[in-house]
C-alpha positions in Angstrom: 90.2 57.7 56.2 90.1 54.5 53.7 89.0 51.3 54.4 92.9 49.8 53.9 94.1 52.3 56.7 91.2 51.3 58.9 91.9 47.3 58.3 95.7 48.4 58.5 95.1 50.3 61.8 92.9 47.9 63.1 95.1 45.0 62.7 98.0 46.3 64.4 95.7 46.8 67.8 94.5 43.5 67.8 98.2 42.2 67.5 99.2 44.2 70.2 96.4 42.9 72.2 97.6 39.3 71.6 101.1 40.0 71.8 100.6 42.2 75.2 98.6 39.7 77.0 100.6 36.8 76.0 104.4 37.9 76.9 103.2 41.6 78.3 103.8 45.1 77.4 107.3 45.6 77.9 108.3 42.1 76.7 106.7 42.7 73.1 108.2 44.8 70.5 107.4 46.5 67.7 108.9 44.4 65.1 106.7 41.2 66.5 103.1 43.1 66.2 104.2 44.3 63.2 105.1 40.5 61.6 101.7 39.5 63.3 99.6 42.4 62.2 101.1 41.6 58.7 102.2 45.3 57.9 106.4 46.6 57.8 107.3 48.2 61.5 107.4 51.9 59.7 103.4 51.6 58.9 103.1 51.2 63.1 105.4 53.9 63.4 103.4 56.0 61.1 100.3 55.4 63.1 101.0 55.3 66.4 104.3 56.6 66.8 105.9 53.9 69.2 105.0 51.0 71.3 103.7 53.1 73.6 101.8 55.4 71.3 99.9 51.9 70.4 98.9 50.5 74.2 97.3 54.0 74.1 94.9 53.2 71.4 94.4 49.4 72.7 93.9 51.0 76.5 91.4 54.0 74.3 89.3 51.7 72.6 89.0 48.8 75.2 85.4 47.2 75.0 85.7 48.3 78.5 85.5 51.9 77.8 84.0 51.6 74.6 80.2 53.4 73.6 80.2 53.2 77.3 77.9 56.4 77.6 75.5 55.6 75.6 74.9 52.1 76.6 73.9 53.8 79.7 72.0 56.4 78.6 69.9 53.1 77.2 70.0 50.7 80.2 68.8 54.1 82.5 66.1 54.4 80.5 65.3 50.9 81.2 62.1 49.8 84.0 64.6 47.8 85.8 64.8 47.8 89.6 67.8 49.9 90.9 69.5 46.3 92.3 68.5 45.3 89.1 69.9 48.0 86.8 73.4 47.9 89.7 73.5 44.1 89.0 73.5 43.9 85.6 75.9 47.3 84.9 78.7 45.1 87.2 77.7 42.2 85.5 78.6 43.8 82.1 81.6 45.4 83.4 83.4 42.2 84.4 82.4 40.7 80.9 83.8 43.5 79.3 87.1 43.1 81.2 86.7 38.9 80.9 87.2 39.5 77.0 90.7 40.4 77.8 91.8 39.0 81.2 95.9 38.2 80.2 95.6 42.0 78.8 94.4 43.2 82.0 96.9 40.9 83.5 99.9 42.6 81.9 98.4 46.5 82.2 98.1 46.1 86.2 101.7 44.0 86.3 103.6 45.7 84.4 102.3 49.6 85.2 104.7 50.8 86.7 107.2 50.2 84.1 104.7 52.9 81.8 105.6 55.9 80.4 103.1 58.6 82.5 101.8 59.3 79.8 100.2 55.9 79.5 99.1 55.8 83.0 97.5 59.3 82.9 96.0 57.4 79.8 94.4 54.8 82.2 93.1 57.6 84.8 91.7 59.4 82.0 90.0 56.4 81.0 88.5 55.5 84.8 87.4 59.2 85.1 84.9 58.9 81.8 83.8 55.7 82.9 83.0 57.3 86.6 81.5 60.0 84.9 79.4 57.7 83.2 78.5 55.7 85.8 77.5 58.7 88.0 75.2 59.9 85.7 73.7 56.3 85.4 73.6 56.1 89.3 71.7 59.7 89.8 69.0 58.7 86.8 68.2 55.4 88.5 68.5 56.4 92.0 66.0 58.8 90.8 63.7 56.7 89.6 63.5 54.7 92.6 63.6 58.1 95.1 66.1 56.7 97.2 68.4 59.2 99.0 72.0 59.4 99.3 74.7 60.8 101.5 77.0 60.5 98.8 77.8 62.0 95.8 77.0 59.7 92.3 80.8 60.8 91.4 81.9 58.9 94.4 79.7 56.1 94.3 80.6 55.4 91.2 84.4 55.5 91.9 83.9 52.9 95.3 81.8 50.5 92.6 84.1 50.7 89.7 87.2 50.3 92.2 85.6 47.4 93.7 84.9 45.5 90.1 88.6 46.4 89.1 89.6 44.4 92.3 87.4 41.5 92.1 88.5 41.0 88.4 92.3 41.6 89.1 91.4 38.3 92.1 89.5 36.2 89.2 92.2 36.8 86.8 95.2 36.3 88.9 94.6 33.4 91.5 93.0 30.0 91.7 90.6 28.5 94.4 90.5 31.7 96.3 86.8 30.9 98.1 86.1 34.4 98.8 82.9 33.9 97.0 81.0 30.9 95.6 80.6 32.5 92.2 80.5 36.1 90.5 76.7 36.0 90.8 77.2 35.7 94.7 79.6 38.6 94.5 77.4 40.6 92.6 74.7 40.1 94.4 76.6 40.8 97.4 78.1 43.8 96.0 74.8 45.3 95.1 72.9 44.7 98.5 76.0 46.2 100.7 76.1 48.6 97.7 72.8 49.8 98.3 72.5 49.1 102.6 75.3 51.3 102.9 75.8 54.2 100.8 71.6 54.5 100.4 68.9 55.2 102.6 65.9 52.8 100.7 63.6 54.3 103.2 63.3 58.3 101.8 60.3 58.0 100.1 60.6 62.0 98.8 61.0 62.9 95.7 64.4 64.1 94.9 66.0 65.7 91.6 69.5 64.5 90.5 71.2 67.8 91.5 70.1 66.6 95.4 72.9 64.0 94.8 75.6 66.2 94.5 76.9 67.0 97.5 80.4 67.0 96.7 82.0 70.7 97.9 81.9 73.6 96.2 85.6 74.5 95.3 85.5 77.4 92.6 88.7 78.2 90.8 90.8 81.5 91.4 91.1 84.5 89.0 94.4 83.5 88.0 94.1 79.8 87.8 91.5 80.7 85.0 92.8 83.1 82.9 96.2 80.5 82.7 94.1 78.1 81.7 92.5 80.0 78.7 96.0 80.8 77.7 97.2 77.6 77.7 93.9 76.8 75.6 94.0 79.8 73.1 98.3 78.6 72.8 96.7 74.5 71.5 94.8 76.0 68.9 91.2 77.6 68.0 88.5 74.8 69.3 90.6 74.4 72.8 90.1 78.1 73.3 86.5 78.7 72.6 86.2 75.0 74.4 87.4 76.6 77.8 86.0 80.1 76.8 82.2 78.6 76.4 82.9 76.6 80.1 83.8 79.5 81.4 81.7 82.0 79.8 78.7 80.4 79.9 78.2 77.6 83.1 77.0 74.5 80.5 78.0 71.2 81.3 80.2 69.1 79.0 77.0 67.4 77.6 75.2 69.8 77.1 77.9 71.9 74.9 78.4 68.7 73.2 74.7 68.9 71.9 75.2 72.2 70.9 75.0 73.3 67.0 76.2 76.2 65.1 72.2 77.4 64.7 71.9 77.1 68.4 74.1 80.4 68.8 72.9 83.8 68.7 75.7 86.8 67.9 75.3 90.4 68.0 76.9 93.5 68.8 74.9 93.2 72.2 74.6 90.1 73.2 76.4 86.5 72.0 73.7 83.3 73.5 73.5 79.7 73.2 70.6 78.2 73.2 69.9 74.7 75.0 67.4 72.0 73.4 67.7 69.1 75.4 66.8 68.8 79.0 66.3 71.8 80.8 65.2 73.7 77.4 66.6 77.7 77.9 69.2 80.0 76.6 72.1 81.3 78.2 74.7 84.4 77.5 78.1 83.4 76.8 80.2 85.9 78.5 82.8 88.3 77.1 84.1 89.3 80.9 85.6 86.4 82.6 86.5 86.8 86.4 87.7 90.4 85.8 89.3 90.3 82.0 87.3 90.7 78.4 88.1 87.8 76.0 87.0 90.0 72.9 83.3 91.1 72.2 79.9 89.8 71.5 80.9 89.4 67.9 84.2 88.8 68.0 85.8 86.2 70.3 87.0 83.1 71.1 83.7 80.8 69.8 83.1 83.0 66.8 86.8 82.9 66.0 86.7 79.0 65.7 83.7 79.0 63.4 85.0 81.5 61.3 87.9 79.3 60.9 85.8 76.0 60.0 86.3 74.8 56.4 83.7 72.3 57.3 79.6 72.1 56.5 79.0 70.1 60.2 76.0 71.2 62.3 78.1 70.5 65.5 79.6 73.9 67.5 82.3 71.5 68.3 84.2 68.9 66.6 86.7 66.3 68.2 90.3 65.8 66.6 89.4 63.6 63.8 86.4 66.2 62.6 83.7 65.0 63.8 81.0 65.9 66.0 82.1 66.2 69.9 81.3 64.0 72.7 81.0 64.9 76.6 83.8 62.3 77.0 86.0 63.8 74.6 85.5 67.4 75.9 86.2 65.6 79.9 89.3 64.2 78.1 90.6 67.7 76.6 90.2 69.6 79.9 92.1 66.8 81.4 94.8 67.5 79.4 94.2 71.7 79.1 94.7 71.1 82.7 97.6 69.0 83.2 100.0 70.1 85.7 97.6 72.9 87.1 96.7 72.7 90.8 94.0 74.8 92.8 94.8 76.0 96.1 93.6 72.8 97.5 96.7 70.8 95.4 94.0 69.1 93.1 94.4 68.8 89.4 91.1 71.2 87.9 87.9 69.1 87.5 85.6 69.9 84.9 82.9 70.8 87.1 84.9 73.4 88.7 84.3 75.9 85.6 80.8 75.4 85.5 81.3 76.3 89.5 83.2 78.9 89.2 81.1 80.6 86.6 77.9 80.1 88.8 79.4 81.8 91.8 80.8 84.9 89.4 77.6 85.8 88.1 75.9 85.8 91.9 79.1 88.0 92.7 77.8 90.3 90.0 74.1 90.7 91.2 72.1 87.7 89.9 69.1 86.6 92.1 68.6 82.7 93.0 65.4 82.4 91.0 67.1 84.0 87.4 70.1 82.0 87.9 67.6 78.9 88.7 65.9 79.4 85.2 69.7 79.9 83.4 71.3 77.0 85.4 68.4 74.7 85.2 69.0 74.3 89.0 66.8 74.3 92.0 67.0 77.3 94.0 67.9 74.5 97.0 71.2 73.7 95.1 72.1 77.1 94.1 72.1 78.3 98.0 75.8 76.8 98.5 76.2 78.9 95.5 75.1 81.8 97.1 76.6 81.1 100.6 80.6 80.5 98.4 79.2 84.4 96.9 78.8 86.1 99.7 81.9 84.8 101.4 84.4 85.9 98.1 82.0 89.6 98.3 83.1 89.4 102.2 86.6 89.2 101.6 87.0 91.5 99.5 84.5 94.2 101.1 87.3 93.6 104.3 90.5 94.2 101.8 88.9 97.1 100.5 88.3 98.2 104.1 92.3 97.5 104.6 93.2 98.8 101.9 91.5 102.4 102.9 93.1 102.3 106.1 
């Protein structure tokens, strides 16, 4: 991409941005950020399609969202108390969002006059930055051994909901007096934050998976076979995307560390070998919840590197070539999964693959202590693991039983 089509690209956002927050979304047209962005309307058109198309990229690449991952990767790393490292995460959050407050202004106003496409856009967007945050939560909650009785995903939604709402208040009224400042809501945010959803007085240690104690809801046999399908129909990385969750149990951020040396194929064995973390190798699959997707040599993954023109080290590249991120691979299973709903009537979650794989390969004779050393897990989080096994084995010992009758 040249520099011209970057400055070109670039401009036409930072219109919209002005445009949008001064008369709104559905007020502004494409004509006027194209006269302010300096450029003819077909050049936006080219880019971004239509109006729409554009608040996608502005909403996309918000400062909100923006390198959000790995500027907490950093501040986890950080010797900060956990009130500390809560404090200043909100306090960066609502700066991030103060940048753009007539923007913010216009998105929450005017949302329900979206295309859904746009709002899915928006709950995409929340979803990475909870996925984030939970990560950031179980690292420093870590740190400072204090228990939990809820999962970081849900912390992290009840934090994030409660910064939307104070900065929708600040941004949309005047002399409210429900706080003296934003440093008293903060701080009052943290404290209730950490009274109520933590117990400061655990003093064992605990590993991050003790967190998780969301349920365990693996996905059907014929919930994940359609999803491969509709995978293998967007193209060659979607399908070996879903075919390496599937196959092999690794979490988005760990496939998106993985390089093309860091898999091993033969005709009796295909593995992928982890270097970050909890260092191991795992198989990838062929046999997924009762159907072959091709062999040890030939298959969905080797398929997509055969097709690679590229000289990348990354096993997976994002739309624009380049390497993958854990986001991006959230985002794309979003999408792979749009419209899909388990029995429970939920869209598919991410973590449901890496689930459902854990609880097929128990169903096929694995111990707790070899899956421990290919999951990385404690034996103490695989047990629901084992308990969802033996209930699926159960049923279908008593169908086999009908079935004889």
């Amino acid at each position: 991409m040249s520099d011209q089509t970057v400055s070109t690209r670039q401009r036409l956002i930072n219109a919209a941005i002005e445009l949008f927050a001064i008369q709104g979304v559905t007020e502004t047209t494409t004509r006027q950020i194209a006269e302010l962005a300096k450029v003819n309307e077909v050049t936006l058109f080219r880019h971004f399609g239509n109006k729409h198309g554009l608040l996608l990229a502005v909403i996309s690449e918000s400062p909100v969202f923006q390198e959000l991952g790995e500027y907490l990767k950093l501040q986890a790393n950080q010797t900060t108390s956990v009130h500390q490292a809560l404090k200043d995460y909100c306090k960066d959050r609502l700066q991030a969002l103060e940048k753009v407050p007539d923007l913010v202004r216009s998105l929450v106003g005017e949302a329900g006059n979206y295309p859904i496409e746009n709002r899915q856009a928006i709950g995409r967007s929340l979803s990475q930055a909870n996925h984030y945050v939970a990560e950031y939560l179980a690292t420093v909650m870590e740190r400072e051994q204090l228990h939990t009785n809820m999962s970081p995903q849900k912390l992290a939604s009840m934090l994030n909901i409660m910064l939307l709402g104070y900065a929708i208040i600040e941004f949309t009224s005047e002399f409210h007096e429900l706080w003296l400042d934003r440093d008293e809501f903060l701080d009052n945010l943290v404290e209730l934050f950490l009274n109520k959803a933590t117990n400061p007085t655990y003093s064992s240690p605990i590993k991050p998976e003790s967190f998780s104690t969301e349920k365990l809801v693996d996905l059907p046999a014929n919930l994940v076979h359609a999803i491969l399908q509709r995978a293998k129909k967007s193209g060659l990385r979607d399908y070996a995307l879903v075919y390496v969750l599937f196959g092999s149990g690794l979490s988005p951020a760990e496939i998106a560390r993985l390089e093309r040396s860091h898999q091993v194929s033969d005709p009796n064995q295909h593995l992928l070998q982890i270097t970050q973390g909890s260092i191991r190798q795992v198989p990838l699959n062929q046999w997924i919840m009762g159907k072959r997707y091709g062999s040890y040599t030939r298959n969905p993954l080797t398929q997509w590197l055969k097709s690679r023109k590229d000289e990348r080290a990354a096993l997976f590249l994002n739309n624009n070539g380049m390497p993958i991120s854990d986001a991006e691979i959230i985002d794309y299973w979003q999408q792979l999964t749009e419209g899909f709903l388990t029995p429970e009537g939920q869209q598919p979650v991410i973590e449901q693959a890496q689930q459902t794989w854990c609880v097929e390969m128990l169903m096929k004779g694995m111990d707790l202590e070899d899956m421990s050393i290919l999951t990385g897990w404690s034996i103490a989080k695989l047990q629901s693991y084992a308990r969802r096994a033996r209930e699926k084995s159960a049923l279908e010992q008593a169908i086999r039983l009908d079935q004889k009758s």
